[in-house]
Every structure is written in structure tokens, then in C-alpha cells.
C-alpha positions in Angstrom: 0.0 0.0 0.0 2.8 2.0 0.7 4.3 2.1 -3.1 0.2 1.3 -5.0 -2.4 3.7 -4.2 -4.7 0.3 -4.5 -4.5 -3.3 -4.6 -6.6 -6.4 -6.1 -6.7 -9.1 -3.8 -7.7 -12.4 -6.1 -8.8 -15.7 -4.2 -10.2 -18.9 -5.0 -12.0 -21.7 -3.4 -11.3 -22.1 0.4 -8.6 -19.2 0.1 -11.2 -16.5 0.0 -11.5 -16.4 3.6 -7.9 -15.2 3.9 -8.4 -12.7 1.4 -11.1 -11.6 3.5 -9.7 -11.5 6.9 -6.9 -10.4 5.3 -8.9 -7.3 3.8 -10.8 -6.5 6.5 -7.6 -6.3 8.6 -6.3 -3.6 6.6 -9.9 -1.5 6.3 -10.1 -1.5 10.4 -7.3 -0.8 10.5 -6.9 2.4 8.8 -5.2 1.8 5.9 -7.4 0.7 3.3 -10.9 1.2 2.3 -12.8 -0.9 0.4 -13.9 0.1 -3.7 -14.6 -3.4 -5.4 -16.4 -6.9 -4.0 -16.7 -9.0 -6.7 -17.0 -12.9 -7.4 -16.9 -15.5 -10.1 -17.2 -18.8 -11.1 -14.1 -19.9 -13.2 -13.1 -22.9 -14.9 -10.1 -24.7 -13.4 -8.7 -28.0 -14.8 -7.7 -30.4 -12.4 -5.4 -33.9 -12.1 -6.6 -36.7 -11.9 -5.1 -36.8 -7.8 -8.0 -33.4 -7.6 -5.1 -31.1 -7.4 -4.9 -27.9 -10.0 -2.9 -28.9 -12.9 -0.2 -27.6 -13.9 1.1 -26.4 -17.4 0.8 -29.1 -20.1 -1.0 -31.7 -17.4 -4.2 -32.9 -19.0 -7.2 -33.2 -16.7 -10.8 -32.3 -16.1 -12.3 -29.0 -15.9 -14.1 -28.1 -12.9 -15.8 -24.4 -11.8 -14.2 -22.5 -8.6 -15.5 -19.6 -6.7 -12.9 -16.5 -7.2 -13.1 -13.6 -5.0 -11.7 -10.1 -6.1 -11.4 -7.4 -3.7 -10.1 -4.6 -4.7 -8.9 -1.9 -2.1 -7.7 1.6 -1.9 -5.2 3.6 0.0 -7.1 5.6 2.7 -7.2 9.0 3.3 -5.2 9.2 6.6 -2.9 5.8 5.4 0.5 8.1 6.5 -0.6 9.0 9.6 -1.4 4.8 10.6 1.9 4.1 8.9 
């Protein structure tokens, strides 16, 4: 936050709970505010172990819940810092 004047945080699946508390954190904190919620449903392909492939790994597609929040520096940001 210090060198961006705003920041995306991008989640998906069980991780957007950390994006969250991590978010919220930041907003009670003082130094962000909030600008953007949004969600999706993309398509991930996964091995055949479940796990998110990896480049070139062929496996089936399944649909994950992403989490975008997108945050701005707040007006008194130096003085928390």
C-alpha cells in the first residue's frame, strides 16, 4: 500500500477467507478502504489426484468460486503508517 495507491486481492476456493480477513484487517485498521467486491465462477482443470494442474498436465475442468477485492489507500494511510 505504501508504493500502490490500490491493490486487487484475487482468491479462490477455500482461500477466500484469507483474502477476506486479510482485507478487513487492513480497512479497520486504517489503511485501506474498500472500492470493489466481486465474485466469479471460473473454470479450473484439475489432475486426476484433484489437485490444479499444472502447465501441459491434462485433466478435467471443474468451476471455482474466485473472490476479487479490490482496495484503496485511505485518506489518513500516513498518519497509521
Amino acid at each position: 500500500m505504501e508504493k500502490y495507491n490500490s491493490v486487487v486481492l484475487n482468491a479462490l476456493g477455500n482461500a477466500t477467507s484469507i483474502a477476506v480477513i486479510a482485507a478487513e484487517n487492513l480497512v479497520r485498521n486504517g489503511y485501506a478502504e474498500y472500492v470493489k467486491l466481486e465474485t466469479k465462477t471460473i473454470d479450473v482443470e484439475q489432475n486426476r489426484r484433484g489437485r490444479d494442474a499444472k502447465e501441459g498436465e491434462e485433466g478435467r475442468t471443474r468451476q471455482k468460486a474466485k473472490l476479487l477485492i479490490t482496495l484503496s489507500k485511505s485518506k489518513n494511510f500516513d498518519e497509521n503508517m
